[in-house]
N, C-alpha and C positions, 0 to 999 in steps of 0.2 A: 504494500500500500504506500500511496506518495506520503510527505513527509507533511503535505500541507496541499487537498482537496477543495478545488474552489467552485462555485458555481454561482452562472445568474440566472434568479429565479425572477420568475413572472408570464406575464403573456399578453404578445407578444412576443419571443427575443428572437429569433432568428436571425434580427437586424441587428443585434448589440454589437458593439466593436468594444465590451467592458473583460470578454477574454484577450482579446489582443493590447489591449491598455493593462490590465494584469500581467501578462507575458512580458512585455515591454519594460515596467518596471522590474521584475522577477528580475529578468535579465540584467536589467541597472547596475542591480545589487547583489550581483551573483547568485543570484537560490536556485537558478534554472538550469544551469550548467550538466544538470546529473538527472536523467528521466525519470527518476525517481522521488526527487522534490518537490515536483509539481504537478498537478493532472487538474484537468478544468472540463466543467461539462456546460451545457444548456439544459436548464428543468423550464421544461414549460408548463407551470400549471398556476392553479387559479386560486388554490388554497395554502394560504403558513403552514399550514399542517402538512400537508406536501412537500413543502420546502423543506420544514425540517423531519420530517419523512426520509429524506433523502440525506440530509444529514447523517441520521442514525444508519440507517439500510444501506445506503451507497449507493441504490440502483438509481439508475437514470426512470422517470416514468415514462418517457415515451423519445426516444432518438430522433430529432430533426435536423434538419440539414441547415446550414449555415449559409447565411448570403452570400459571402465573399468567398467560398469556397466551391459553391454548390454541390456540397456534399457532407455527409454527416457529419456532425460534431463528434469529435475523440476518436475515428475510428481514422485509417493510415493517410488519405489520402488530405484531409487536414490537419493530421499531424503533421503530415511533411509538408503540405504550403505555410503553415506557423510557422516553424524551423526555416523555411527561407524568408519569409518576410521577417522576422525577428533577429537572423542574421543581415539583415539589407538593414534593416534600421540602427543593429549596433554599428556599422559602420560611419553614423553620423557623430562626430562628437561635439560639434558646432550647433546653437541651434539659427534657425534660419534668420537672417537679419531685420524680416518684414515684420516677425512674431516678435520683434520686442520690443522694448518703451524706457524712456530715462524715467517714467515715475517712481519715485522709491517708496510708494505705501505699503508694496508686497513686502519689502524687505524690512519697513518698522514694524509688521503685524504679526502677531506670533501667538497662532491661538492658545488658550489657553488650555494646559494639560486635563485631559478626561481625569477625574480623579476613581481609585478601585479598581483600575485594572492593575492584575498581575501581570507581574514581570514572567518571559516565557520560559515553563517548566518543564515544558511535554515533546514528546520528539512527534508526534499527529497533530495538526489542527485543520479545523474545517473552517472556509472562508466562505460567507455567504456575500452576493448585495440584492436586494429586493429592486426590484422594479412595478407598475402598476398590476394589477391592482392589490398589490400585497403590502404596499408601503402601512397602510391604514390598521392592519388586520392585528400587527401583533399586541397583544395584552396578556402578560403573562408573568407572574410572579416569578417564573421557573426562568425566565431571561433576565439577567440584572442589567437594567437599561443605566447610561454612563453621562445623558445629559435628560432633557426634555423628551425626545424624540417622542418614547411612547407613551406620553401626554399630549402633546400635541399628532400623531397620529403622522408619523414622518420618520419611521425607522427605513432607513435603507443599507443599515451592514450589520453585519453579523458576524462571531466568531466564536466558535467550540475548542477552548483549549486543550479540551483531554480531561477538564475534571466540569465545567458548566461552560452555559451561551451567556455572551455576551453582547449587548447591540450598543448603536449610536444610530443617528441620522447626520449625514454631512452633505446634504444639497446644497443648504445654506453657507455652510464654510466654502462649499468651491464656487459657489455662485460672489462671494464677497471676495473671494483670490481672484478670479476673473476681473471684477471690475475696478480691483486695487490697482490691481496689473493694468489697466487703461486710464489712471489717474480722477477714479470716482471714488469720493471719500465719503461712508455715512455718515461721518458728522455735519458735511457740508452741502450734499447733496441728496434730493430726494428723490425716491425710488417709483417708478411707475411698478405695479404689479397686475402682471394677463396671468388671474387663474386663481384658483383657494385647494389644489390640490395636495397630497402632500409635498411633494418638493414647495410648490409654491411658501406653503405654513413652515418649514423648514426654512426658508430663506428668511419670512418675514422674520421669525423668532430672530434668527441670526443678528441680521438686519438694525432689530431694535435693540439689541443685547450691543452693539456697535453705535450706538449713540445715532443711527439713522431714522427718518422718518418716512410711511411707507404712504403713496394712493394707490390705494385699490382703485383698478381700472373694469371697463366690462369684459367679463369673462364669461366664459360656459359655465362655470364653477364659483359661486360665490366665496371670498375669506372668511371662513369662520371666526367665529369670536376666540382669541389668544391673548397670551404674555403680550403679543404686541399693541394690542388695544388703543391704548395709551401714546404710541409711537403714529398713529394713523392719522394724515390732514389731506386736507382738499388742496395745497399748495400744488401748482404743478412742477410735472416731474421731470429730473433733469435727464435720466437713466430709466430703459421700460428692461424689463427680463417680463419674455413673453411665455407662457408655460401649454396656452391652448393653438397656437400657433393663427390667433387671429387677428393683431395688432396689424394694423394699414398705416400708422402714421408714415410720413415720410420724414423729408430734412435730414440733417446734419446731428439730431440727437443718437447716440450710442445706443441699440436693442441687441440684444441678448436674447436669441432665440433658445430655446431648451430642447428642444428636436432636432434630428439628423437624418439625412438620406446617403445612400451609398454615390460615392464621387465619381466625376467624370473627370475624362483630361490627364495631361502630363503635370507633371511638378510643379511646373512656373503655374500653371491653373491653378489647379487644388489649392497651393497659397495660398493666390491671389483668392478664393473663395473663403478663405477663415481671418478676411482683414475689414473691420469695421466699415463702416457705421453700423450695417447689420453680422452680430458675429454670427458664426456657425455655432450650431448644439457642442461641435466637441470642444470647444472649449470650456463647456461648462463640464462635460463629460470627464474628461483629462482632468482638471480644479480637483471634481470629485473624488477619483480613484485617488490620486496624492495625498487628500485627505481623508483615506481610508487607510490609505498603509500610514501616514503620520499618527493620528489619532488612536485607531484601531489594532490593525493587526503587527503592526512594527512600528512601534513608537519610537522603539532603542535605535530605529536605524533612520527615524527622521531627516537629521542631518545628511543622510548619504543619500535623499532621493535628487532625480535628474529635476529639473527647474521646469515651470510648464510650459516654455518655448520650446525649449529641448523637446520634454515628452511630444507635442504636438509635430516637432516637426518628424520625429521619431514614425508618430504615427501615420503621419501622411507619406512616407515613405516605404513604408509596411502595405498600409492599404495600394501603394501602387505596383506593387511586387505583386502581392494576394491577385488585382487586377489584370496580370498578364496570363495567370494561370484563367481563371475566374469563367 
């Protein structure tokens, strides 16, 4: 058995790129080097109980096939397009010039440590992230949750040391790396918000816990009443993060789409596709997983993750590798 089983659960995933942004980092930090380290699946199902079904059991409930591969998840022939795009991308050590910015707010910001989690004991652990519609479901004594998350209804990672589960929600922390990194600050600017889902409630908690003030915008999803209550005005907003993918404004304001489709085009494209006014989803995608191994599952190795210019450019060099097979 790997040393450390990871899986994204939800439905949807077919489309996720959150095993190749796993991989990606794996390899950053050495853990993937040895086939044995690591092993990732897709769970597609509809239920937590499933998710962690899978946890305990191992089994996959149902094998599907994988976009960027078209072909099944885990089984040889996207093993081996992983192992080359994961080799194509370690070969970048630069990250690309267009992905970065003189703001220094990513570099003063330094979330603050989960407190209770154990340091790592166990030579197994199982690495989960939720995606829809499971973000909402978990409530459970038997998970010892490490911030809000499952109060507000926004857990999206999970991790089984070998002795209990452990979760967090960190939508919100990569959605606030995203915008640091673009020179939006929440004490000084206000946040448009498209959507009251969990990621959305995840950001706003963040959001307001950062001295930011949010407008709820029209959504498919109204925002529930939260911790951020109190953080909510009608001022308009300088920054939208769109979550239901239905915000039309135009201009020159910064949006932050939360969704991703699979890429077209050569190098110099793809960039050019994750460079504002409108970013692409994986930016917020990439924020997240960073702040899944900082916070969650390798905290001790924080310091040693790639930067998220790096990861992105990382990954848009992956997905074009994956794309010549594809």
């Amino acid at each position: 058995m790997a040393a450390i089983r990871y899986g994204i659960a939800g439905t949807p995933v077919e489309h996720s790129l959150s095993p190749l942004l796993t991989a990606l980092v794996a390899d950053h930090l050495g853990l993937n080097r040895s086939g044995n380290m690591l092993s990732m699946e897709l769970l597609d199902v509809a239920s937590i109980h499933d998710a962690l079904a899978w946890g305990y059991a191992g089994a996959v409930p149902s094998p599907i096939d994988w976009v960027y591969t078209q072909a099944v998840f885990g089984k040889f022939r996207t093993k081996a397009l992983l192992e080359k795009a994961i080799k194509a991308a370690a070969s970048v050590e630069v990250e690309d010039p267009h992905l970065t910015t003189d703001s220094p707010l990513l570099a003063e910001h330094s979330p603050l440590p989960l407190n209770g989690l154990p340091t790592r004991m166990f030579n197994e652990e199982i690495w989960v992230n939720l995606t829809a519609p499971l973000k909402h479901q978990l409530d459970s004594s038997a998970v010892m949750c490490l911030d809000d998350s499952m109060a507000t209804k926004s857990v999206n990672a999970l991790r089984w040391d070998g002795k209990g589960w452990w979760c967090c929600g960190v939508d919100g922390e990569g959605i606030l790396s995203v915008l640091l990194h673009h020179g939006i600050d929440p004490k000084q600017h206000v946040l448009g918000l498209v959507g009251g889902g969990g990621a959305a409630r995840s950001t706003a908690s963040v959001w307001a816990r950062n001295g930011g003030r949010i407008h709820p915008l029209k959504s498919k999803r109204v925002l529930e009443s939260g911790p951020w209550d109190e953080s909510l005005t009608e001022e308009e907003p300088d920054v939208i993060v769109d979550f239901d993918g239905t915000w039309e404004g135009g201009g020159d304001m910064l949006v932050l789409n939360a969704t991703y489709q699979p890429m077209d085009g050569d190098y110099d494209a793809r960039i050019e596709s994750l460079i504002g006014p409108s970013l692409n989803g994986r930016w917020m995608l990439a924020a997240q997983h960073l702040a899944c191994w900082s916070q969650l599952w390798a905290p001790e190795m924080a310091q040693q993750l790639p930067s998220l210019p790096l990861l992105l450019t990382r990954l848009v060099e992956a997905e074009l590798m994956l794309a010549h097979y594809a």
